[in-house]
PARO-549708 format. One record per residue (C-alpha): residue number from 1; x, y, z. Coordinates in Angstrom, 2 decimals, padded with zeros to 5 digits, always signed. Each point is the difference from the previous one (the first is absolute). Layout:
N
+------+---------+---------+---------+
! resi !       x !       y !       z !
+------+---------+---------+---------+
!  NUM !       X !       Y !       Z !
...
+------+---------+---------+---------+
REM end
This chain:
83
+------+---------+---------+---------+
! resi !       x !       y !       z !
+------+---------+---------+---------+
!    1 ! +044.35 ! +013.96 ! -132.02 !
!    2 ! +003.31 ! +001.54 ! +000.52 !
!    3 ! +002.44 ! +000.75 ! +002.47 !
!    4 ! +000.55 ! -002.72 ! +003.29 !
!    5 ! -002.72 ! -002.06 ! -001.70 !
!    6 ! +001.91 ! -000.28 ! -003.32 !
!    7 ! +003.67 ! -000.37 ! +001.72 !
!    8 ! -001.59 ! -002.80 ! +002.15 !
!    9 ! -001.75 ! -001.76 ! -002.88 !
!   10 ! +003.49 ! +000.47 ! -002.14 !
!   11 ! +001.79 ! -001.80 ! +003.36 !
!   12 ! -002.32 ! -003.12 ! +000.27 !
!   13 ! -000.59 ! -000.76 ! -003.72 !
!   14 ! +002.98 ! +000.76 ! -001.47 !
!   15 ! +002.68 ! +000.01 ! +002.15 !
!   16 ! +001.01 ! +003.47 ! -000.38 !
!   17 ! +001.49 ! +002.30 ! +002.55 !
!   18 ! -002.22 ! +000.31 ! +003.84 !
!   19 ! -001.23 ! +003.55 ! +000.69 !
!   20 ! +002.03 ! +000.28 ! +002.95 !
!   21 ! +003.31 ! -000.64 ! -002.61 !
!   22 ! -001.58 ! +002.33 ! -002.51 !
!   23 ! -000.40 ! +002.99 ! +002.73 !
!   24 ! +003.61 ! -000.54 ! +001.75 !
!   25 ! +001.97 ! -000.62 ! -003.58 !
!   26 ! -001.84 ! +002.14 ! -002.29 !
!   27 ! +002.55 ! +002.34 ! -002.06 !
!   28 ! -003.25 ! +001.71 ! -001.51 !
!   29 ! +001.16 ! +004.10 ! +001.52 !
!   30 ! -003.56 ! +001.50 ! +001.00 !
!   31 ! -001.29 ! +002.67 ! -002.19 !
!   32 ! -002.51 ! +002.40 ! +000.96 !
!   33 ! -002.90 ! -000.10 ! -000.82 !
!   34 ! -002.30 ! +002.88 ! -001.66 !
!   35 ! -003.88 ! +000.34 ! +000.58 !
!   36 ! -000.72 ! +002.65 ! -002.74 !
!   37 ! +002.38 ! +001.54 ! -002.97 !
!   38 ! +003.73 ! -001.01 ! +001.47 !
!   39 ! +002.15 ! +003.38 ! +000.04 !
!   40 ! +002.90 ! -000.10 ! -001.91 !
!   41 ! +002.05 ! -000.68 ! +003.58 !
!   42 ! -001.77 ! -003.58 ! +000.70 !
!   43 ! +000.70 ! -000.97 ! -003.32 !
!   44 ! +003.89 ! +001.18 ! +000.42 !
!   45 ! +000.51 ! -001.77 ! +003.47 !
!   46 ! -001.93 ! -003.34 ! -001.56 !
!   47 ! +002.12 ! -000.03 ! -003.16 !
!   48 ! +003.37 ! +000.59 ! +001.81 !
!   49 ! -001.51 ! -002.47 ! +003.18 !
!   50 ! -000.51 ! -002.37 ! -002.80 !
!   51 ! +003.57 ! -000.10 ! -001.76 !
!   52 ! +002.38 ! +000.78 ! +002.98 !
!   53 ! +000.61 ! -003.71 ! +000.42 !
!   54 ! +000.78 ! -000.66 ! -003.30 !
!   55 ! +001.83 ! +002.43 ! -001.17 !
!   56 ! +003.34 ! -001.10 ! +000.81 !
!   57 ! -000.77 ! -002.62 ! -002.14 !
!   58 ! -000.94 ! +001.24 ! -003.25 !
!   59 ! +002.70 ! +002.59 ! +000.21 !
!   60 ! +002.99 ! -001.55 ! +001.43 !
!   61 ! -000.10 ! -003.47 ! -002.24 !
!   62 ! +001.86 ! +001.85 ! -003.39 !
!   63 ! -002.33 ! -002.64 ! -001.96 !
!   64 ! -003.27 ! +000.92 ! -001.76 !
!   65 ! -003.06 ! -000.99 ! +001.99 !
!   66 ! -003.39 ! +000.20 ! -000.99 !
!   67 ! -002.63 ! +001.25 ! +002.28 !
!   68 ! -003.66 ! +000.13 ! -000.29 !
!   69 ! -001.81 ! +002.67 ! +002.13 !
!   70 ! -003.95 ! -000.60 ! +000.16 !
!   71 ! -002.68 ! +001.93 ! +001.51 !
!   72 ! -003.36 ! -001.17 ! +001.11 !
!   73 ! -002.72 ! +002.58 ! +000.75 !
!   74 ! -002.94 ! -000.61 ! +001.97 !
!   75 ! -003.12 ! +001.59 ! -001.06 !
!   76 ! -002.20 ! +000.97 ! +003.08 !
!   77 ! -002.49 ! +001.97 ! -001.75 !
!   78 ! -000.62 ! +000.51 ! -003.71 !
!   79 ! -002.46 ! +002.69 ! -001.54 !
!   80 ! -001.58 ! -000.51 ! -003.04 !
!   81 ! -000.58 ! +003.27 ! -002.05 !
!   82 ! -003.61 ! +000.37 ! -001.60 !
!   83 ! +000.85 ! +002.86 ! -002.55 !
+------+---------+---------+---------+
REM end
């Protein structure tokens, strides 16, 4: 369950945000995905894609901010090594 179904469910039960308000005000910048090993270019244009809208505001404030940068990985296939 994921996706529509999840945004949906989300809309009805708990009064969060419809999918059509989700898709239209969404200030999530695409990324692109990789299929295999990312090259070392995907992973520049989703890091800068990523921070481009921020920026301005972790540099230009003259305060110190605190910023927590997180990755998830997705394993698609695992091998287990029998040695």
């Amino acid at each position: 369950m994921g996706g529509n179904r999840l945004a949906t469910f989300g809309n009805k039960a708990l009064g969060l945000l419809s999918l059509p308000t989700v898709r239209t005000r969404s200030i999530v910048p695409p990324i692109i995905p990789s299929h295999a090993l990312p090259t070392i270019i995907e992973i520049e244009v989703n890091i800068n894609t990523s921070f481009e809208s921020v920026l301005d505001v972790v540099q230009g404030q003259g305060q110190i901010l605190h910023a927590v940068l997180m990755f998830d990985e997705i394993a698609a296939k695992k091998r287990i090594r029998l040695d």
